[in-house]
N, CA, C and O of each residue as an XYZ file, in Angstrom:
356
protein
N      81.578    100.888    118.911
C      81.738    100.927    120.343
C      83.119    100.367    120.679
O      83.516     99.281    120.256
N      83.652    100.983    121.278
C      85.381    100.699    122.157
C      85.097    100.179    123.633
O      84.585    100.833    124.542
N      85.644     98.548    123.687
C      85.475     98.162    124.719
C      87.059     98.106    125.295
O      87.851     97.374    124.701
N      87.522     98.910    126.492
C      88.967     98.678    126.686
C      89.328     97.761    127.832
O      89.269     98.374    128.897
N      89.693     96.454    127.971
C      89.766     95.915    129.565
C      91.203     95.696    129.763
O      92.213     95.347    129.152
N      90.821     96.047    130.844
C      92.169     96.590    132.223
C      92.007     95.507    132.810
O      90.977     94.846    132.949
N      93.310     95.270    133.254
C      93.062     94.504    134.572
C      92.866     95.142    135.678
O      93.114     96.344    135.581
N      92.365     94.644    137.122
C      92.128     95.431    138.130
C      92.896     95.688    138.586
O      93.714     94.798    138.357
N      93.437     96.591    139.351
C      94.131     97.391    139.912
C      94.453     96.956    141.669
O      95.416     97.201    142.395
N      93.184     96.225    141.902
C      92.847     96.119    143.711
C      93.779     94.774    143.512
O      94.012     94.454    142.347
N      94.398     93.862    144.709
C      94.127     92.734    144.883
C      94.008     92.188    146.189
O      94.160     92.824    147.232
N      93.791     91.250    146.110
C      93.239     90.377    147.802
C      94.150     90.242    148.369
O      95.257     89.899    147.954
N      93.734     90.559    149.684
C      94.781     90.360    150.655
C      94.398     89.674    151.317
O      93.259     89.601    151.777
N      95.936     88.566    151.616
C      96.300     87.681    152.283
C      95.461     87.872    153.595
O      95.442     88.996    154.096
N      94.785     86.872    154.169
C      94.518     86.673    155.733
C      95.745     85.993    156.317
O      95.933     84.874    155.838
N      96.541     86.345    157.140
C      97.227     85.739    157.948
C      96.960     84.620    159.180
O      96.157     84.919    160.065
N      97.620     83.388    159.209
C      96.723     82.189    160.041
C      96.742     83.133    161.244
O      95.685     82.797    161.780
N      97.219     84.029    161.964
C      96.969     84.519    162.961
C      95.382     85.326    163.480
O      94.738     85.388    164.527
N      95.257     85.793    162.248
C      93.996     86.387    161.975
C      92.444     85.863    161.982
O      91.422     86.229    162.563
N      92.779     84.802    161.025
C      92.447     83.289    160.908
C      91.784     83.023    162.581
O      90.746     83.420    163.109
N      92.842     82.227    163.047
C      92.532     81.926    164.106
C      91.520     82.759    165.185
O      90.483     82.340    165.700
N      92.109     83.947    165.334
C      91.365     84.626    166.149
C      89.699     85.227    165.336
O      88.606     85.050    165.874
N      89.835     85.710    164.408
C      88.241     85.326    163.553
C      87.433     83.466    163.870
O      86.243     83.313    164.149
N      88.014     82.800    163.786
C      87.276     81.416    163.965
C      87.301     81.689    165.550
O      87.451     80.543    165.974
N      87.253     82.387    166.484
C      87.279     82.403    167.801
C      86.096     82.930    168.006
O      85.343     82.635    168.934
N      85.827     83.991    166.863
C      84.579     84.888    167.165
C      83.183     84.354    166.400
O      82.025     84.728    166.588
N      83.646     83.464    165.578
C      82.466     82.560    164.899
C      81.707     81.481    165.889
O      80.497     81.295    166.022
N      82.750     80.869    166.501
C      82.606     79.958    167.673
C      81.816     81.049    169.025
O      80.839     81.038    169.774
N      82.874     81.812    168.726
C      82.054     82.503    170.421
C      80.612     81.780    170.930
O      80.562     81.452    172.115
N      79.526     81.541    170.136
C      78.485     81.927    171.221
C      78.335     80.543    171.584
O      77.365     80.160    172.238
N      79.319     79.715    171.162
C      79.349     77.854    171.417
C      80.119     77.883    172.671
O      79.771     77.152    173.598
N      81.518     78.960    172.823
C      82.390     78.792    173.635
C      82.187     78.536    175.130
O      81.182     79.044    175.627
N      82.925     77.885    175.846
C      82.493     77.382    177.342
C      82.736     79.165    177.699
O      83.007     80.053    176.891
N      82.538     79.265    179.104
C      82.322     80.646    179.554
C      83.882     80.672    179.790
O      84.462     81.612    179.246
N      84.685     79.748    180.546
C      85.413     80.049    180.537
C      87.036     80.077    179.678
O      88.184     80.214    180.100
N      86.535     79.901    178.483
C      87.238     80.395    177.732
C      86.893     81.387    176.587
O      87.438     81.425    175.484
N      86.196     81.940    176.904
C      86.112     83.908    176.701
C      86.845     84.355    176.780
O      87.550     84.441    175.775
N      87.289     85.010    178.039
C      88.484     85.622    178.605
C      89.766     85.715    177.571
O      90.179     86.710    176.975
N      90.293     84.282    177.544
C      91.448     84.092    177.091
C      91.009     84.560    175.192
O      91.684     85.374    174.562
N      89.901     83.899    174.660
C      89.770     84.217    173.423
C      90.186     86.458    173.466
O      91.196     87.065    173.110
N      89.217     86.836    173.899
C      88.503     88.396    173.971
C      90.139     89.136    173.863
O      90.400     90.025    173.053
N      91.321     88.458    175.034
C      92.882     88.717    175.258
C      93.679     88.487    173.695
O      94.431     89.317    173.184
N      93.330     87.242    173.139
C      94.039     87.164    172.197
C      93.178     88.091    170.785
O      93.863     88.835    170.084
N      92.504     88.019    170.661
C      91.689     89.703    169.567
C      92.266     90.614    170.199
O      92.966     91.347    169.501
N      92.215     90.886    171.528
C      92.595     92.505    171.476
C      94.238     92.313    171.332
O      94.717     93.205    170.632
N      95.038     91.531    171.738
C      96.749     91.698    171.566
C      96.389     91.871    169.749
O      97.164     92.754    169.383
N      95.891     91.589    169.014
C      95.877     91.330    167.315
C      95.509     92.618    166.958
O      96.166     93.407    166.279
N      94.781     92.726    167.291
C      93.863     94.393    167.120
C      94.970     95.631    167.516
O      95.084     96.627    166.802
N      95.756     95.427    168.736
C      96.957     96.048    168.905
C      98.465     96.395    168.133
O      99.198     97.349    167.872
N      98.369     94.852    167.962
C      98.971     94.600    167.003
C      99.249     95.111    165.444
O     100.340     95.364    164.934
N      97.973     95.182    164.868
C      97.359     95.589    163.712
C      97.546     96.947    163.836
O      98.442     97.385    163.114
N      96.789     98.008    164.757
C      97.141     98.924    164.988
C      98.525     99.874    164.720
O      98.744    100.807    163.949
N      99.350     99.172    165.740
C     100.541     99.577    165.261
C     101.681     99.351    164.272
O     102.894     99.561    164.305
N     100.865     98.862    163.416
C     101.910     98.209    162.475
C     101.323     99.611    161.257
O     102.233    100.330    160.844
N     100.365     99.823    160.920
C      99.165    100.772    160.149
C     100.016    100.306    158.952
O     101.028    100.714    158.383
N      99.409     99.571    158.857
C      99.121     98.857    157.587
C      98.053     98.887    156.643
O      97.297     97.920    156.730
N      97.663    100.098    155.382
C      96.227     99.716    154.706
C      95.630     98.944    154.609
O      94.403     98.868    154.674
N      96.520     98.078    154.400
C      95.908     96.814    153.884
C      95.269     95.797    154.939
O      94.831     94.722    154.529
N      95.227     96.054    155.984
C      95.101     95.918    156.815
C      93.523     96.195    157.650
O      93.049     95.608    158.623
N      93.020     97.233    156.894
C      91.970     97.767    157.570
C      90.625     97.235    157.801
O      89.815     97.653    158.628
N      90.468     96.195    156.918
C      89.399     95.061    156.918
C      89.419     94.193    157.923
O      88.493     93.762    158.611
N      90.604     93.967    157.947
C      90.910     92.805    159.238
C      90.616     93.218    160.315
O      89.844     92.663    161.097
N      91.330     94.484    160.529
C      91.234     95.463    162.079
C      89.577     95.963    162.615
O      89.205     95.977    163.788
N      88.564     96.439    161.142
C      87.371     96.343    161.291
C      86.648     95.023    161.598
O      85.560     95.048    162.173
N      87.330     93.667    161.163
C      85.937     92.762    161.718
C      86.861     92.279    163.091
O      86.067     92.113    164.017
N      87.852     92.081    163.400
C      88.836     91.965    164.594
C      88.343     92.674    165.754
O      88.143     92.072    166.809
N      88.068     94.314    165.587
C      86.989     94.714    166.365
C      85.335     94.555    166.903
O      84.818     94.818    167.989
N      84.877     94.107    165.867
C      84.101     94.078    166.115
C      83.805     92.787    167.124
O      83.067     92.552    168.081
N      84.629     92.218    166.490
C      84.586     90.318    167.089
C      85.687     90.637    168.827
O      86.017     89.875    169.736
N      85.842     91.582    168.664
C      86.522     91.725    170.061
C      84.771     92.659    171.170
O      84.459     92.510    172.351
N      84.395     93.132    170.558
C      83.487     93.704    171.281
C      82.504     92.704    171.178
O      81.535     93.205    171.747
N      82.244     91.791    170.859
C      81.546     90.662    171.378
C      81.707     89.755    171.826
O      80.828     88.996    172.236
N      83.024     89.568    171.874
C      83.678     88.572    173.059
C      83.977     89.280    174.306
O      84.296     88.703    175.346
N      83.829     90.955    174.127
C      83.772     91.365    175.898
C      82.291     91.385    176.235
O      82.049     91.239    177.433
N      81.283     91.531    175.448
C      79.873     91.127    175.613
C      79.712     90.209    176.240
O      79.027     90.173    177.263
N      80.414     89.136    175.662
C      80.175     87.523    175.986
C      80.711     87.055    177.736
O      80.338     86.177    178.514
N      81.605     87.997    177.797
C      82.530     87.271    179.042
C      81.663     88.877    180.037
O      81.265     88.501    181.140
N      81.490     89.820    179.873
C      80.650     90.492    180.778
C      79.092     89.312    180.870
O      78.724     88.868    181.958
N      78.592     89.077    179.969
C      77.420     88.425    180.476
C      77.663     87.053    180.867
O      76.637     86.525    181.295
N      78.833     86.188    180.862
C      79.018     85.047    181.405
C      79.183     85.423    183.115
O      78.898     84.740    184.098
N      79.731     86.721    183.011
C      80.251     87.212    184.520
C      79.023     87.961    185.564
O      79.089     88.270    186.754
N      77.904     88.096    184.562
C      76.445     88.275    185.466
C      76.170     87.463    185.485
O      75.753     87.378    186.640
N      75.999     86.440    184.990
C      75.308     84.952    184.969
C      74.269     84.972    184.212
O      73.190     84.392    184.334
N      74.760     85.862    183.209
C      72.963     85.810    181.668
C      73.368     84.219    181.404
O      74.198     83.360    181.703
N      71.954     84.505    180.485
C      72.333     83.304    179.366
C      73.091     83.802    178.346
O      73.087     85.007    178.096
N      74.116     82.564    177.370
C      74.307     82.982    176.348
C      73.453     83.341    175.378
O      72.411     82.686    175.378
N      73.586     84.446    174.275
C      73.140     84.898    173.432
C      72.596     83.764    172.146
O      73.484     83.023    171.724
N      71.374     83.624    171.601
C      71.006     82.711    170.503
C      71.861     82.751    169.391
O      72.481     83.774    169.098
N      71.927     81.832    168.829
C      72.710     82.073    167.455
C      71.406     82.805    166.199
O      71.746     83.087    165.050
């Protein structure tokens, strides 16, 4: 039997503290006071924009959970702005 090992080919990509930051925004979210939603939900989407236009492959992981964490911080600040409750953890 022929065992041949390669090294991998993929490697990890860097998170940038910018990224960073705005991900720990969306972990926090459902702790966050109401009124600082807003400002969080602004700074994901400038990143997400950001990301966007740069189209970067490597990139595409970030831009997928960046979104997603942006559509729940407009969740968050639409239902702070009916007057729900926040969402359970």
């Amino acid at each position: 039997m022929l065992v041949l090992l390669l090294p991998a080919k993929g490697t990890a990509v860097e998170m940038s503290p910018e990224i960073e930051t705005a991900l720990a925004l969306c972990a926090r979210c459902a702790t966050l006071p109401d009124e600082e939603i807003p400002a969080a939900a602004s700074t994901v989407r400038s990143l997400v924009e950001k990301l966007e236009a740069e189209r970067n492959p490597a990139d595409k992981v970030w831009l997928f959970r960046l979104k997603r964490c942006g559509s729940f911080l407009a969740y968050r600040a639409e239902a702070a702005a009916d007057g729900e409750e926040k969402p359970a953890q």
